[in-house]
C-alpha positions in Angstrom: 124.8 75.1 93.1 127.6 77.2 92.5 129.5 78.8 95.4 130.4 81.7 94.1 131.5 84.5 96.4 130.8 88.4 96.2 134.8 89.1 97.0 135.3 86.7 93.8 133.1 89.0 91.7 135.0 92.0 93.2 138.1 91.3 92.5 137.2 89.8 89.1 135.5 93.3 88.1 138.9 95.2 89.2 140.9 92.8 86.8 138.9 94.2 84.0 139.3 97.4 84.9 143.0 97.2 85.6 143.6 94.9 82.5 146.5 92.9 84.7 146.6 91.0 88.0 149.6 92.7 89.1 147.5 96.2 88.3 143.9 94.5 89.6 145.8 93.4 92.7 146.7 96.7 93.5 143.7 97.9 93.3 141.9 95.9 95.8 144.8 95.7 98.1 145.8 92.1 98.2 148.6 89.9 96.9 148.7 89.1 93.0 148.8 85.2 94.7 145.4 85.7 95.9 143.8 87.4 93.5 145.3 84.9 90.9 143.2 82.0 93.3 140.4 83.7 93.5 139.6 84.1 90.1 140.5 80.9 89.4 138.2 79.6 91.8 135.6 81.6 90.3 136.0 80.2 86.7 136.2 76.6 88.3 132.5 77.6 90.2 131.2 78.8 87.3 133.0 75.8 84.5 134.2 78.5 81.7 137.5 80.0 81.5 136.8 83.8 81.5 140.3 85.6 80.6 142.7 84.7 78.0 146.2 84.5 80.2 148.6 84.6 77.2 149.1 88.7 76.7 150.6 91.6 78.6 146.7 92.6 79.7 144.7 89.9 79.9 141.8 89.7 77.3 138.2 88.9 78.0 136.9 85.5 76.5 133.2 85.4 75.5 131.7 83.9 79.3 133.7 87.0 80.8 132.2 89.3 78.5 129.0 87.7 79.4 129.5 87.9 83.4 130.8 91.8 83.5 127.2 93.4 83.5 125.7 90.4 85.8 128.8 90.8 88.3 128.5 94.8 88.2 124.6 94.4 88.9 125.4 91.7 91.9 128.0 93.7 93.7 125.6 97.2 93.1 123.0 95.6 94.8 125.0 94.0 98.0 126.5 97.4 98.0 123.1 98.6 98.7 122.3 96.6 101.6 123.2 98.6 104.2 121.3 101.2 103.2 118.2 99.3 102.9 118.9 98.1 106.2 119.3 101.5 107.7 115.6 102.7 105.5 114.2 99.6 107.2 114.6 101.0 110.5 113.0 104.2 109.0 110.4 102.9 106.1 109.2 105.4 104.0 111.2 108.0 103.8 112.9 107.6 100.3 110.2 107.4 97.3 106.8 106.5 96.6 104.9 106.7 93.4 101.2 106.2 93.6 98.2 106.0 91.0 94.6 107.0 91.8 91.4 106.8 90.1 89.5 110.1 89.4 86.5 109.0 91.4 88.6 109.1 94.6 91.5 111.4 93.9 89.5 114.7 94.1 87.5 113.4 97.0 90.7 112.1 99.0 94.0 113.5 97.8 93.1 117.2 100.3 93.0 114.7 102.9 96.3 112.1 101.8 98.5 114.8 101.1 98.6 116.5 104.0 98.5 113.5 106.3 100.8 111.8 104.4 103.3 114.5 103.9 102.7 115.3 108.2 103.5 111.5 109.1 106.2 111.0 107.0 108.0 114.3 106.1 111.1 112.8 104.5 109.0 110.7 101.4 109.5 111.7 98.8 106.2 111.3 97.3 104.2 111.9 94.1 100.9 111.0 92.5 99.6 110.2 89.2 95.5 110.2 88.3 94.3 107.5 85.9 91.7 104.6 84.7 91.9 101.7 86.8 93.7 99.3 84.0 96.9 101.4 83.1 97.8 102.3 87.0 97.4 98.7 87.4 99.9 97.7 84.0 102.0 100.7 85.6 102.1 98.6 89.1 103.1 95.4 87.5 105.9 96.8 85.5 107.4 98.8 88.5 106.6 102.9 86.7 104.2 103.3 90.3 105.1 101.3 93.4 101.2 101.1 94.5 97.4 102.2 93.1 94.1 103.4 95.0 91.7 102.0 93.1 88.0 100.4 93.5 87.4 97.0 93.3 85.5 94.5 92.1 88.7 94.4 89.6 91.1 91.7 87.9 94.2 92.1 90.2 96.4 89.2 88.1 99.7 89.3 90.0 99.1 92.2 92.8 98.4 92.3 96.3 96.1 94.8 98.2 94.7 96.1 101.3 91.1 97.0 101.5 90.8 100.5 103.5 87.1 101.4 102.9 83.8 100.3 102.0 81.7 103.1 99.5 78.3 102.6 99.4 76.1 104.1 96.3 73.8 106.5 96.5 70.8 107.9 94.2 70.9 111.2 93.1 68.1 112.5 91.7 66.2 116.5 91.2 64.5 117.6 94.6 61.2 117.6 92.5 61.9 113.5 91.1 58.8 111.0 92.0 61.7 109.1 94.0 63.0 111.6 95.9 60.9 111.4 99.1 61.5 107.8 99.1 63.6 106.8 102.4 65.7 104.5 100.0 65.7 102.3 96.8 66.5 99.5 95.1 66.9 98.2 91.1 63.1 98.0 90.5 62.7 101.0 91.4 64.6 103.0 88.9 63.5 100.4 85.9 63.2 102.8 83.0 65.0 105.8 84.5 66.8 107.8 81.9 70.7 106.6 83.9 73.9 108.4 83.4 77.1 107.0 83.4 81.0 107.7 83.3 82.2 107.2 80.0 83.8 103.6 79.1 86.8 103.0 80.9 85.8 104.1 84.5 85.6 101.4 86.5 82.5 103.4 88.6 80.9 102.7 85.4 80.6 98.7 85.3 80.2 99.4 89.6 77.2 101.3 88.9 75.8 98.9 86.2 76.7 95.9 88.2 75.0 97.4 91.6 71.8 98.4 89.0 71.7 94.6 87.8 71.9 94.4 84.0 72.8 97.6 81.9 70.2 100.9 82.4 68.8 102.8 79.2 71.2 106.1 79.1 69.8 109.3 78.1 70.0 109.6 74.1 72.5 112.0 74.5 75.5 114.1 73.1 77.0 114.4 76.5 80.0 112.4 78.2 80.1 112.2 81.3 84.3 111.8 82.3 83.6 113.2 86.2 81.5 112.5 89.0 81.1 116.3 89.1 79.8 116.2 85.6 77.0 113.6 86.2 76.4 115.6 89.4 75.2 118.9 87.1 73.3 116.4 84.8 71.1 115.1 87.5 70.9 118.8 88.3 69.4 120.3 85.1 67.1 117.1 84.9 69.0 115.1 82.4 68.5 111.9 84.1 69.3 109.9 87.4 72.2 108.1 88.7 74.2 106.6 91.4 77.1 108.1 93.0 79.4 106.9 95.4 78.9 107.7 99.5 82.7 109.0 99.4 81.6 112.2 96.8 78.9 112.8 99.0 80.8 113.1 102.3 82.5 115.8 100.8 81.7 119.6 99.2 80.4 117.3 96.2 76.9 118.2 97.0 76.6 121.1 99.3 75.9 123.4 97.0 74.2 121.5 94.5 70.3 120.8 93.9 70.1 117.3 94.4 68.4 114.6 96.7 70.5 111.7 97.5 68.8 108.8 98.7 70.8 105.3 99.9 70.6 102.6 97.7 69.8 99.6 98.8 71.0 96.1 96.9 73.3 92.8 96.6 76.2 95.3 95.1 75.2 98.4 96.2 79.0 99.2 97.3 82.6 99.2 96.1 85.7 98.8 97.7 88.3 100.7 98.0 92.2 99.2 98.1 95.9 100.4 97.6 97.3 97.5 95.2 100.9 96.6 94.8 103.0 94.3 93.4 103.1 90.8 94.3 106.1 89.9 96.2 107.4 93.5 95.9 110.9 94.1 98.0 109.1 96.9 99.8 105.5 95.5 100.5 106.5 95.8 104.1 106.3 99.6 103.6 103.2 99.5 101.2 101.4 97.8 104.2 102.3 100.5 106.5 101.3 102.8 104.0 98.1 101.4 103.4 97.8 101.0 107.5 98.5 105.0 107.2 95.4 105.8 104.7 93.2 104.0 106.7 93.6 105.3 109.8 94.6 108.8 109.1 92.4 109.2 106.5 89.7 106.6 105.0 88.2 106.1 109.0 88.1 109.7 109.4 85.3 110.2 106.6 
């Protein structure tokens, strides 16, 4: 392994910029000796000659070409290390870029934001609302830092933290045979005209996973992309369906004419989980975050 110093790359990065070692030297305050050692030690680490000697200003052979943008990138980062140090001792207060699925983000953003923005005032922090699959592709290639999504889902190379279990509900018309029924399982909504969220939603494959094998949808021109939507279908006697507890503990249904009864079943939840990146530099401060939504927010539903 090479023993390559950081004051090497330094002074190394100066000699390019100064285009002599009597002008590099300068720069960095030392003798033209000492610089002249160090970058030799560097090539003889490394086993490539990276200057052509022979000028007035030195030229760049093709390994120092190579090594300027890798030696600019190492020194910016050990640059930043006392600031990370410093953010440690304060974690999350720089920025913090997280996806949500619709069926939670209108039901739980009015309560994240302003918990989130109380508890940590200097975070910078945004949000983005999409289908499970591209917040999660965001994730992996570093666009969001973390997603609150539902799961069962493929979670290829990310971490989580669960933060709440959402049971499923049937909503059906006040005037339904079903609706005076204390709760219900599959068999008993066999043959129900179901609605679902368009394909894409991960409440969708939820819902048919909790039912047991896919329901007959109403022959219909209508596509359902909200839980709202499927709320005023059930409403206007379109069909049944199941909705998840966390809509419910909400305004979802106050003002609507539906009877929600508890389902009862092997899969009759989902889980909801912030997701980040596995191995992430900053999953210490996605775990406090995710320690933040729970307590703040998911256990006060």
């Amino acid at each position: 392994m090479a023993n390559i110093s950081i004051r090497q790359l330094q002074y190394f990065l100066a000699l390019v910029k100064a285009g002599s070692f009597s002008g590099a030297a300068e720069l960095v305050g030392v003798t033209q000796s000492t610089l002249s050692a160090a970058i030799q030690g560097l090539e003889t680490e490394l086993g490539a000659v990276l200057i052509d000697r022979g000028g007035r200003r030195i030229q760049l052979l093709p390994a120092g070409e190579d090594l300027v943008a890798r030696a600019c990138d190492i020194v910016a980062l050990v640059g930043e290390l006392p600031e990370h140090a410093r953010l440690a001792e304060r974690p999350l207060t720089t920025r913090l870029r997280m996806g949500v699925i619709p069926s939670i983000a209108p039901f739980m953003l009015p309560k994240i934001l302003p918990a989130t923005s109380k508890s940590f005032p200097d975070l910078d922090f945004s949000v983005r609302e999409g289908l499970t699959r591209p917040l999660l592709d965001a994730v992996r290639s570093g666009s969001l830092d973390v997603a609150l999504i539902a799961l069962p889902f493929p979670l290829d190379k990310l971490e989580r933290r669960d933060l709440f279990i959402d049971h499923f509900y049937l909503a059906v018309t006040r005037d339904h045979a079903l609706s005076n029924h204390s709760y219900v399982q599959a068999p008993d909504i066999e043959g129900q005209p179901f609605l679902l969220l368009e394909n894409g939603h991960c409440l969708r494959e939820h819902v048919i996973t909790a039912i047991g094998s896919k329901p007959s949808e109403m022959a219909t021109n209508v596509h359902a992309t909200s839980i709202m939507t499927l709320v005023q279908l059930v409403e206007f006697g379109m069909g049944v369906t199941l909705l998840p507890g966390l809509a419910l503990k909400t305004s979802l249904n106050r003002n609507s004419d539906i009877q929600i009864i508890p389902y009862e079943g092997k899969n009759n939840s989902r889980t909801l989980s912030l997701v980040w990146r596995e191995g992430a530099a900053r999953r210490h401060e996605y775990q406090l975050f995710a320690d933040h939504l729970k307590k703040n927010c998911f256990d006060k539903i």
